[in-house]
N, C-alpha and C positions, 0 to 999 in steps of 0.2 A: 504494500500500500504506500503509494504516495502523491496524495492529491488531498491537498487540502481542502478541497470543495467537497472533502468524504465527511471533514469531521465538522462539518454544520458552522463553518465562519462564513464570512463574506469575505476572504480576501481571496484576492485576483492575480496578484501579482507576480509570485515569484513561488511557485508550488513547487520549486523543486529544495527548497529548503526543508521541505518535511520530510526527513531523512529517518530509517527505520533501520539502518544498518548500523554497525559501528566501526569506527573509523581507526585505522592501525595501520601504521605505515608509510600513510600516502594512498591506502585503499581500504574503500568498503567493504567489510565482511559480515558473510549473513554466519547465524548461527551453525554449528552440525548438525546434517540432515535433517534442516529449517526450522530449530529448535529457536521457538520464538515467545516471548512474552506479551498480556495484552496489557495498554496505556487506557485507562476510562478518564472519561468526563466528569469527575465527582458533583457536577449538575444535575447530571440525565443519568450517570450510572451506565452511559452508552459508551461500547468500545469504539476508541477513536483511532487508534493503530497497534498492531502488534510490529515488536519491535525484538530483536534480533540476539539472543540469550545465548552468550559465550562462560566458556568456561575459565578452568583456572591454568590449564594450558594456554589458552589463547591470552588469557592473561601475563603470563612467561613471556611469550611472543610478544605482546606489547613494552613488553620491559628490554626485551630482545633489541626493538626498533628503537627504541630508546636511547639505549647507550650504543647504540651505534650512530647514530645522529648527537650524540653529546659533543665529543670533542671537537667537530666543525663547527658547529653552533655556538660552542664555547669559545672557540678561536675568532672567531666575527666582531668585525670592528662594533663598539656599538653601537655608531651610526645606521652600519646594516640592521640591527636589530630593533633600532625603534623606528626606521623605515617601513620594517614588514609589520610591526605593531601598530603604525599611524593607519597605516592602508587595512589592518580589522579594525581599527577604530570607526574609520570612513566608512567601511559594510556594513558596520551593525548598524552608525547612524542612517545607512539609506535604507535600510530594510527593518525599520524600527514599528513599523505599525504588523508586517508578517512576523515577527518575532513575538510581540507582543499578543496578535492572538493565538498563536502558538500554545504562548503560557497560560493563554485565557482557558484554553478546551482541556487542558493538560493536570489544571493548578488549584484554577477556582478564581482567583483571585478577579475584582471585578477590574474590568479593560483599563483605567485610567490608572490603577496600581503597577498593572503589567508594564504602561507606555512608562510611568513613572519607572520602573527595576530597568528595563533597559538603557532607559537614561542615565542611570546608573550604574549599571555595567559598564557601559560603554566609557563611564567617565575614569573607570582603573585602565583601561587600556590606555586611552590617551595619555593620565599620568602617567604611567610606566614607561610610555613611547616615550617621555622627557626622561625619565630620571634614567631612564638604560644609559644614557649618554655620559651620564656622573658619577661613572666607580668610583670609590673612595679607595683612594690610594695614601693613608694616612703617615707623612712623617716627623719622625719623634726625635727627638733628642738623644745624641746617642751617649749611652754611660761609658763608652770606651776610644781609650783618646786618640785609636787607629782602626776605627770602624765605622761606615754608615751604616743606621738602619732605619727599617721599613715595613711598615704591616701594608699589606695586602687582602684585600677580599676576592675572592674568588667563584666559582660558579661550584653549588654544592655536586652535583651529580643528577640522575634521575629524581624527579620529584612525582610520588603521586597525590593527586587530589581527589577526598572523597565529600561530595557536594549533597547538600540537602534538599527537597523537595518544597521547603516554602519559600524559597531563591532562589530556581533554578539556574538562571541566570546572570547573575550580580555575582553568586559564590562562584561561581567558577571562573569568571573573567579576573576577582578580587584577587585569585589565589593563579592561577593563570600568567594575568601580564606581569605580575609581579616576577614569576619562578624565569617566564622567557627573556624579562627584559635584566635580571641577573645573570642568563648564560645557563639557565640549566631545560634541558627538554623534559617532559609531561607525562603520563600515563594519568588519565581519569577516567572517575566512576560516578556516574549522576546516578541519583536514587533511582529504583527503579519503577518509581510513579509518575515520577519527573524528567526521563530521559529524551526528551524531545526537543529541550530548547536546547541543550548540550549539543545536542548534536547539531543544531540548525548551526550554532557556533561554530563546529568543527568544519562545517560546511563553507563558512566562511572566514574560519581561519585556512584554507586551504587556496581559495580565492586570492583572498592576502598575500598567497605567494611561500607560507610559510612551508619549509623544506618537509619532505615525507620522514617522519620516524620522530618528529622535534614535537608536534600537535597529536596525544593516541586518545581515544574515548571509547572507555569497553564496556560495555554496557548487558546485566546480568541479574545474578543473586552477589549480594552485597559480599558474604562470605566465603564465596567462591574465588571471584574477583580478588577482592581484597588479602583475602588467606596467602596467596602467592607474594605479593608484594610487601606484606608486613617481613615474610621471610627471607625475602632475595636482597641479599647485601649490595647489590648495588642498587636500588633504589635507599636514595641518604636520608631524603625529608619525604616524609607525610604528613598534609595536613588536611586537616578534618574537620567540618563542621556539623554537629549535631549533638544527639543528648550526651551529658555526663556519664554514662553509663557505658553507651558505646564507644567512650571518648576511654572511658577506662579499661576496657577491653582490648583497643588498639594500640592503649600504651602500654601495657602489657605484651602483647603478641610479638611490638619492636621493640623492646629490652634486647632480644638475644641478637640484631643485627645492628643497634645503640646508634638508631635512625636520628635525626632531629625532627623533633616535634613540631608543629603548630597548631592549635586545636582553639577552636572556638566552639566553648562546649554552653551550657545550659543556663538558662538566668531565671531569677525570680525577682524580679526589678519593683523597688518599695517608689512608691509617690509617696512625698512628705507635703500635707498643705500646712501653713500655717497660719495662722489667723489675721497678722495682716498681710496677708496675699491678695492681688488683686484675681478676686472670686470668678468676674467669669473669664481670664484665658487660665486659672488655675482650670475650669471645667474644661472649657473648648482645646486644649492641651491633655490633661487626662481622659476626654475621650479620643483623640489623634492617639497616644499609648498605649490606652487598651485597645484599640478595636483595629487597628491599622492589619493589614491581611488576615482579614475578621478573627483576630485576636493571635493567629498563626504565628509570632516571631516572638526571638530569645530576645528581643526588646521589650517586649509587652509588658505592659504594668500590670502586677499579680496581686501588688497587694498597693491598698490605697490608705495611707494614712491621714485623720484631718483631725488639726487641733478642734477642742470638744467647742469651741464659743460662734464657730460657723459649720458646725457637723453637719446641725440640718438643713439648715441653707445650700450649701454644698451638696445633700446627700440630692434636697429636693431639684437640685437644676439638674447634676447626673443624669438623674433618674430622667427627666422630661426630655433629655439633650438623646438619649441611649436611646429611649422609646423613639423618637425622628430620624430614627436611623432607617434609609429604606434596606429590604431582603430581596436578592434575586440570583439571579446566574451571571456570571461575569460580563458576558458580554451583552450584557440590559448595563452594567456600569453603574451598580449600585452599590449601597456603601459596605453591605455585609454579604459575600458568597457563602460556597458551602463550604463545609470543612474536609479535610483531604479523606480520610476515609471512616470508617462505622468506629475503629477504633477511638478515632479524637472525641466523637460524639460522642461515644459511652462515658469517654472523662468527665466529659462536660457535665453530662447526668449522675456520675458518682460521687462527683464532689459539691455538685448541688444538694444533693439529695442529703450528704453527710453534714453542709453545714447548717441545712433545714434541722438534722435531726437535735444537732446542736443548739440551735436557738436563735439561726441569724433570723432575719428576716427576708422575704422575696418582695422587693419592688418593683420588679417589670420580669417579663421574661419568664425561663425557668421550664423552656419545653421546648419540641422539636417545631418546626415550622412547617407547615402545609405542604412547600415548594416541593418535599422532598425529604429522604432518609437522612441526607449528608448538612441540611440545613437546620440551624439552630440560632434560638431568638437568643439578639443581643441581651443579658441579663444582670440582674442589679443584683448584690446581696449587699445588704447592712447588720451593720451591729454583728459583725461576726465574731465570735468567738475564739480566743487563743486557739482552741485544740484543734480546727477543725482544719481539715486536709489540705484545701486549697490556699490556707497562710503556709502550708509548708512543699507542697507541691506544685512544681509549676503546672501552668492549666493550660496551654496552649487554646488556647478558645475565647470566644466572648461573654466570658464571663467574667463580671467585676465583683471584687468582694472590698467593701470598706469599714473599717473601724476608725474610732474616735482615739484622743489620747490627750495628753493633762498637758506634760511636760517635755521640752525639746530634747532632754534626756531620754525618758520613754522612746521616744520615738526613733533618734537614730536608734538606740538599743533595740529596738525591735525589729528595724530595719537593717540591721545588721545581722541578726538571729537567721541566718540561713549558711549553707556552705556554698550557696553561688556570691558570684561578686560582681557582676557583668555590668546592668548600667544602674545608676539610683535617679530620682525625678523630684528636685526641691522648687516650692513654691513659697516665697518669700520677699517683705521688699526690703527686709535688715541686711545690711551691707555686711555686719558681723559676724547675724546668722549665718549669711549666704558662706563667709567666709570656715564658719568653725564647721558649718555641717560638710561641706566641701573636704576638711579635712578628714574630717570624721569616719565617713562613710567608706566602707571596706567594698569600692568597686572599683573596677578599670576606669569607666565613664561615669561625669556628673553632671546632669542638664539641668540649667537653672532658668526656672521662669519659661522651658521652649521645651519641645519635645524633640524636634528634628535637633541633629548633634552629627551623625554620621557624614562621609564623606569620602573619595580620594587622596586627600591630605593627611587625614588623621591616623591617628593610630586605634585600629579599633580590637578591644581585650579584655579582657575580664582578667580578676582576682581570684583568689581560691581554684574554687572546682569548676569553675566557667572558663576555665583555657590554660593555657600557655601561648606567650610567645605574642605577635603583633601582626594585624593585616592592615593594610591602607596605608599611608606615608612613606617615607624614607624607611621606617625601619620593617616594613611590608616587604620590600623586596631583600634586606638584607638579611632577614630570615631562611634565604634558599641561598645562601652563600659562606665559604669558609674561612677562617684569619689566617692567615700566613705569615708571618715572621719573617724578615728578611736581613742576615745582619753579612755586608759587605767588607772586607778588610779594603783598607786604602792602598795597601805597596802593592 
């Protein structure tokens, strides 16, 4: 299958982006003996393409093509390589609305989030395309009085990436332009709910000119795929987005071949509001947090804190602002789709259901939605309770839980009380405050008074058990690279 006028969009343009193979080498491979997986519409629940289920051989192979495409790649000026970076930069921007409904049929996600994440993507390539140009070649002062020396960064080796389904495409360019525009070539693994915009990328990273064996995407069973590459030493770095749990599994598995790590693993992100905060962008801002790919991302606000003297006020605009949220299928381009599959939903239902039993209260919401199995109404809990599940689990969903609190103590304290550390969300107009809680708070990311924070520039990372290590910025790409030492005698 490859016609995208199968899987119910209206785009016209460029149908050969819908790519069902996977890409190694510089060639599409179908699976063995047409061993193929099917991709649904978490909308309709309707199969939109089956797509091409390799093993852990083929896996090998891709690590194969890999390090043989290393050392030219690596050898390239870096001019050449943010050449062939600038010109996928250029594709994706021309091919930003088929990509985007791509992710629409594929995701969920509603059409203006989609066009939104490719603009996004697309914005790590073009950085990388600059900063490939500016290896850091650092010199130091030498302690010896007949010797220069000189560190060096260099291009770590094979890098795989293993990408998650509520980014299909942002995660993989993030970690992507980064790893090419250091000098090292790629083996990836897009979820296998989510393998469609990967690939439409590989389709145009190929476009781009980029050489066969430098751009792989194998696409499978996650622990097939991946089982081989955690163990073949020469794949150096992997890195990985998704939960904590899987993040702990794979750093586990590269212990024995002592990979580097990058992992951007699971958040439980506290909103603090505080009492003089200006009340409504504290709302219109914590509903941008919670509900942004209908509740889908390790950004999401899980737990809502508000001092007790505007609880209600606060609780009651949420509540009114959450209920105007329109439900539909992504490409109606409303504010809440579906959720990726029966799984998500059942959370949604288990920890509703737990903090009912407990004592919160239900203000809006709290059931599945008409449209559909995979949809679920955006939902309010208040007055929740310490114990109940969703203050310690993240909820990946539309569902907001808010409690009250006395003291700005209380509150970071509570807000701390998790092993994630990824982003925190303070509402405040004390310079002080803003200043001590900023400290305080045990995450990578602080957003004050704004929800949007992310970007190309920054460093994006969590604390604790929300990661290792940095995507985006400078220190994004020098993650896929190694220090070298260089100490020259003068005679």
């Amino acid at each position: 299958m490859n016609d995208i006028s199968a899987i119910g969009t209206d785009l016209r343009a460029d149908t050969s982006l819908l790519r069902t193979s996977s890409y190694v080498d510089g060639q599409w491979i179908e699976g063995h003996d047409g061993a193929t997986f099917p991709v649904t519409d978490p909308a309709t629940g309707q199969i939109v393409a089956s797509v091409a289920k390799l093993t852990g051989a083929d896996a090998t192979t891709a690590v194969d093509a890999a390090a043989r495409a290393f050392p030219s790649w690596a050898a390239r000026l870096p001019q050449d390589r943010s050449h062939l970076l600038r010109n996928w930069f250029n594709l994706i921007v021309a091919h930003r609305e088929e990509l985007a409904q791509i992710m629409v049929v594929e995701q969920g996600k509603p059409l203006s989030e989609a066009r939104g994440e490719i603009d996004y993507a697309a914005s790590f390539v073009e950085f990388y395309a600059e900063e490939s140009k500016r290896p850091n070649v650092e010199g130091v002062t030498s302690h010896l009085a007949d010797a220069e020396v000189e560190v060096w960064r260099e291009p770590a080796g094979v890098a795989a990436l293993i990408t998650p389904w509520n980014f299909p495409a942002a995660m993989l360019t993030r970690k992507a332009a980064a790893a090419l525009a250091a000098g090292c070539t790629i083996v990836a693994h897009p979820s296998a709910e989510t393998p469609l915009s990967a690939l439409a990328l590989a389709e145009l990273a190929a476009r781009a000119g980029l050489p066969a064996g430098v751009f792989n995407v194998v696409t499978g069973d996650a622990p097939e795929i991946v089982g081989p590459w955690t163990d073949d030493p020469r794949v150096r770095v992997l890195s990985f987005t998704g939960s904590t749990e899987i993040g702990r599994l794979l750093y586990r598995q590269s212990a024995k071949t002592v990979k580097r790590l990058v992992m951007e693993l699971g958040g439980h992100a506290p909103v603090l509001v505080f009492a003089d905060a200006d009340l409504e962008v504290a709302v219109t801002e914590t509903i941008k947090a919670k509900f942004a790919t209908s509740g889908q991302d390790c950004l999401g606000a899980n737990r809502i804190f508000v001092e007790r003297p505007v609880y209600d006020a606060f609780c009651r605009r949420f509540t009114s602002a959450t209920q105007n949220l329109s439900i539909g299928p992504g490409l109606e381009d409303r504010d809440i789709g579906p959720l990726m599959n029966e799984k998500a939903v059942a959370k949604q239902e288990e920890q509703v259901a737990d903090a009912l039993s407990k004592g919160a209260t239900l203000a809006c919401g709290g059931k599945r939605h008409p449209l559909g199995p995979l949809f679920y109404e955006p939902t309010v809990l208040t007055d929740v309770p310490a114990d109940a599940e969703i203050l310690h689990e993240e909820t990946f969903g539309p569902v907001a839980a808010i409690v009250p609190f006395d003291t700005e103590e209380e509150a970071l304290t509570r807000a701390n009380d998790t092993e994630y550390g990824l982003v925190a969300y303070v509402h405040t107009q004390d310079p002080r405050r803003i200043y001590r809680a900023s400290r305080a708070l045990q995450f990578g990311m602080v957003a004050v008074n704004r929800t949007k924070v992310t970007g190309a520039p920054i460093p994006f990372g969590g604390m604790k058990q929300s990661g290792l290590g940095r995507e985006g910025s400078r220190l994004g790409m020098e993650e896929f690279t190694e220090i070298k030492y260089v100490c020259r005698d003068w005679a």
